[in-house]
C-alpha positions in Angstrom: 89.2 104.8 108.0 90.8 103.7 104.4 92.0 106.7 104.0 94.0 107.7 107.4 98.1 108.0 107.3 98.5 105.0 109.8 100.4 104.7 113.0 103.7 103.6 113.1 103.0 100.3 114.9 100.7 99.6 111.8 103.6 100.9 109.4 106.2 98.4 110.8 103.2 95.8 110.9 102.4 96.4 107.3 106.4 96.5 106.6 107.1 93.4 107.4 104.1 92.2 105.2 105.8 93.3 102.6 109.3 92.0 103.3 107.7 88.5 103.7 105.9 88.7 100.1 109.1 90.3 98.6 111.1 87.2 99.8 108.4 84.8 99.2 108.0 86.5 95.5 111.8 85.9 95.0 111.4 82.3 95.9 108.9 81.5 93.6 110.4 83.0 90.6 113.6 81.2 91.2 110.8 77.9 92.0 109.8 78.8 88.6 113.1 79.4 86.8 114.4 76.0 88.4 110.7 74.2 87.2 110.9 75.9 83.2 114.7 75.4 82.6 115.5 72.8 80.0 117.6 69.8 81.6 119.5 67.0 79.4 118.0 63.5 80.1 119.1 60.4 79.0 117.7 56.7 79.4 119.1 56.6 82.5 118.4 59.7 83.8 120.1 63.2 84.0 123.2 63.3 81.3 126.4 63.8 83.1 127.4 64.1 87.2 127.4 67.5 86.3 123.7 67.8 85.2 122.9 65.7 88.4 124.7 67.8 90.7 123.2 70.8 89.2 119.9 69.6 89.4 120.3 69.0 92.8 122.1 71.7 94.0 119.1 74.0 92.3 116.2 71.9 93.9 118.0 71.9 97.5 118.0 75.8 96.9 114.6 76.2 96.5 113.6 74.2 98.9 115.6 75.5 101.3 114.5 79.1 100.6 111.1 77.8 100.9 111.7 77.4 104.6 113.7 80.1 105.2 110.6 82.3 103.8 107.9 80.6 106.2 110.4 80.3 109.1 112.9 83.2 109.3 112.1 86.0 107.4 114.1 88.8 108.3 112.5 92.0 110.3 113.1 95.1 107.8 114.6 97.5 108.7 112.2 100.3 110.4 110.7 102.5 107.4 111.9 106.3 107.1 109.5 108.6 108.4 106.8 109.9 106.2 107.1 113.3 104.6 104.7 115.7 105.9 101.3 116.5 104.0 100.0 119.8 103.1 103.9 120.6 102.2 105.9 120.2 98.7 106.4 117.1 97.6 110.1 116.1 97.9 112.1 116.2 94.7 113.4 113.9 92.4 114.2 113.2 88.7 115.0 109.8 88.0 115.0 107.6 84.6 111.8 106.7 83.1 110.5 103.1 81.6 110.1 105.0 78.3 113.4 105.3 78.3 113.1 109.1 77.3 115.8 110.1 79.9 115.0 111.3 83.0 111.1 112.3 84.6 111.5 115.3 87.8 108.9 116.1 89.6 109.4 119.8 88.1 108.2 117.8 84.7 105.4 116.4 86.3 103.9 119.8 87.5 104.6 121.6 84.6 102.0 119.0 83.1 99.6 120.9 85.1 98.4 117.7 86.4 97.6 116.1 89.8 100.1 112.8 90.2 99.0 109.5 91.7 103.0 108.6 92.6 102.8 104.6 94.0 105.5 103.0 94.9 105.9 99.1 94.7 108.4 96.6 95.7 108.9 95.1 92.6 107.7 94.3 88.9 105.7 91.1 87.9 105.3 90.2 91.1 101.5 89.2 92.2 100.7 92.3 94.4 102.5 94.4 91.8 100.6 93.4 88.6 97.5 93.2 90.5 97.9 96.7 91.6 99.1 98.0 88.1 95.9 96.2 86.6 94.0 98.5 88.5 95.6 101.8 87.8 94.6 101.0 84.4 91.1 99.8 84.3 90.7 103.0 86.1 92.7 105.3 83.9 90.2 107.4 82.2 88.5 108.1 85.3 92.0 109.2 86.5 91.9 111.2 83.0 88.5 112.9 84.0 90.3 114.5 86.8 93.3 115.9 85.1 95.9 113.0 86.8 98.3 111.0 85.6 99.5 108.0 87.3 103.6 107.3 88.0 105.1 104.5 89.7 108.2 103.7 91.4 110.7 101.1 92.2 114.0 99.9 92.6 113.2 97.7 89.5 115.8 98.1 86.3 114.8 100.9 84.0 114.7 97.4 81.0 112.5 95.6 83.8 110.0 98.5 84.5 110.0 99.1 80.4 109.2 95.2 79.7 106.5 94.9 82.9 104.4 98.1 81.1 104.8 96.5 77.8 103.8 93.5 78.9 100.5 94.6 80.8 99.7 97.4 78.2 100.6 99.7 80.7 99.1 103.7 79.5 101.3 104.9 82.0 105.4 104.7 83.3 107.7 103.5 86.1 110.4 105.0 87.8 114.1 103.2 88.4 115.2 104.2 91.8 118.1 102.6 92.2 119.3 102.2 95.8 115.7 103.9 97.0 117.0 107.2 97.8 113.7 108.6 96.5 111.9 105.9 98.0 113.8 106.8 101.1 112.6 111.1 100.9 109.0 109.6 100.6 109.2 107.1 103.8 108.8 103.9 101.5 112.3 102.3 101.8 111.9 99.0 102.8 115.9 97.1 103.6 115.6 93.2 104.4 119.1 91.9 105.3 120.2 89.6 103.0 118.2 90.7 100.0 118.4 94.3 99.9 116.2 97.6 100.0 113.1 97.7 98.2 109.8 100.3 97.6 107.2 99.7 100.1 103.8 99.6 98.7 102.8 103.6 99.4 101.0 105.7 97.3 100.9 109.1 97.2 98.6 112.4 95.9 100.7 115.4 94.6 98.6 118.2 93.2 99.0 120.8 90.6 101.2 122.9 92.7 103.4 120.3 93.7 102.0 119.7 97.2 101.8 116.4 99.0 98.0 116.2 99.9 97.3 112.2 101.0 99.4 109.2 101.7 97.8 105.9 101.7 100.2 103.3 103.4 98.1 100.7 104.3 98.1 99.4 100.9 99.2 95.9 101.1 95.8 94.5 102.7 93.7 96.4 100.4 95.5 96.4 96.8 92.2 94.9 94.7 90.5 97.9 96.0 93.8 100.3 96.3 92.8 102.3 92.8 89.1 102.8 93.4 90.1 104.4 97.3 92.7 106.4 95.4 89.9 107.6 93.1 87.9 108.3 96.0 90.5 110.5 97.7 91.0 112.7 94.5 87.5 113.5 94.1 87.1 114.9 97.4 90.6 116.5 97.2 89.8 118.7 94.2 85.9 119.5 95.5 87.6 120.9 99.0 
C-alpha cells in the first residue's frame, strides 16, 4: 500500500533513484552556472586564450558529466537500517534555518506537537522544491492537527535559510552536516565521488516522542507525498 515501510530490495531500488537525481541535479546546476555566467567577447570571438580555454574547459565539464550521469552513476552505498516504529524517536539537536541556534527533538516535543520530520537530499533542487511546495499548501491542515512540519538535510544552515525564504517557506530546515542524524534515521545516502546525502524519507513523531510511520517510498510519489502524509496522521491520532 502507500503507506507500508518497504522492503529492502525496494529501499536500495529507490536509493539509487535518488543518487541518480542527486548527480543529475548537480549537473544541471553547474549546466546552468556554465549557461548564466558572463563571458568577454570581442569581434573575433572570446577575449584572450584564457577566456577560450576557460570556456572550453567549462563546456567539456558539463558535457562530460552529462555522460557520466546517464552512463555510470555510482551504486550508493546500502542505506542504514531503519529505526524501529512504535519506539522513541532517535535524538538530535542540530542548527536551525532560522538561524536561532540549535532545534533537539526534546524542543520539538515540548511543543506538545506531532512532527512531520522529512528528510531531503538537497535544496532547490526539483524533487526538493516540489516536495516543499506541498508541505506548504498543506500547512493549515497540518495546523488542524496540532503538527508542525521540520526538514532535514545536509544542506548549509545559509542554503536551507535562503531556500525557505525563497519559497515562503512557514516552516524550517535542519543542517546535518555529515548525515549523522540522517544516518540514526536510516536516510543516509553516500555516492562515491560526491559524498553523503539525506534520502528522501519522511517520518511521523508524535507528542510523546515516538516514531509512529516511515514513509520511504517517497521519490516516485513526491506530488502526492504531503496529502499521504496527511492521510497517515489522521488515522494515527483517531487510533
Amino acid at each position: 500500500t502507500s503507506f507500508r515501510k518497504s522492503s529492502g530490495t525496494d529501499m536500495n531500488s529507490n536509493s539509487f533513484t535518488i543518487a541518480r537525481c542527486i548527480v543529475l541535479s548537480l549537473i544541471i546546476t553547474e549546466c546552468a552556472s556554465f549557461a548564466h555566467s558572463p563571458m568577454k567577447m570581442s569581434t573575433s570571438g572570446l577575449e584572450n586564450s584564457s577566456d577560450r580555454r576557460s570556456f572550453v574547459a567549462r563546456g567539456g565539464n558539463a558535457v562530460l558529466s552529462s555522460i557520466l550521469a546517464t552512463t555510470l552513476v555510482p551504486n550508493p552505498v546500502k542505506a542504514a537500517t531503519l529505526p524501529p516504529t512504535e519506539s522513541k524517536a532517535p535524538y538530535f539537536e542540530l542548527p536551525n534555518s532560522r538561524q536561532e541556534g540549535a532545534t533537539s527533538l526534546s524542543s520539538l516535543i515540548e511543543s506538545g506537537k506531532w512532527t512531520v520530520l522529512y528528510f531531503y537530499p538537497g535544496a532547490f533542487t526539483q524533487g526538493c522544491t516540489m516536495e516543499a511546495r506541498g508541505f506548504q499548501r498543506d500547512i493549515d491542515q497540518y495546523r488542524s492537527l496540532n503538527t508542525q512540519i521540520v526538514g532535514v538535510s545536509v544542506d548549509s544552515v545559509e542554503k536551507n535559510a535562503k531556500f525557505c525564504n525563497s519559497e515562503e517557506l512557514d516552516f524550517y530546515m535542519l543542517t546535518d552536516e555529515g548525515g549523522k542524524v540522517s544516518h540514526l534515521y536510516g536516510s543516509s545516502l553516500s555516492i562515491p565521488g560526491f559524498g553523503t546525502f539525506s534520502n528522501r524519507q519522511t517520518y511521523i513523531i508524535d507528542d510523546k516522542g515516538n516514531l509512529r510511520w516511515i514513509f520511504t517510498d517517497v521519490e516516485s510519489r513526491i506530488a502526492k507525498h504531503s496529502a499521504e502524509v496527511l492521510g497517515k496522521l489522521s488515522e494515527l491520532k483517531t487510533t
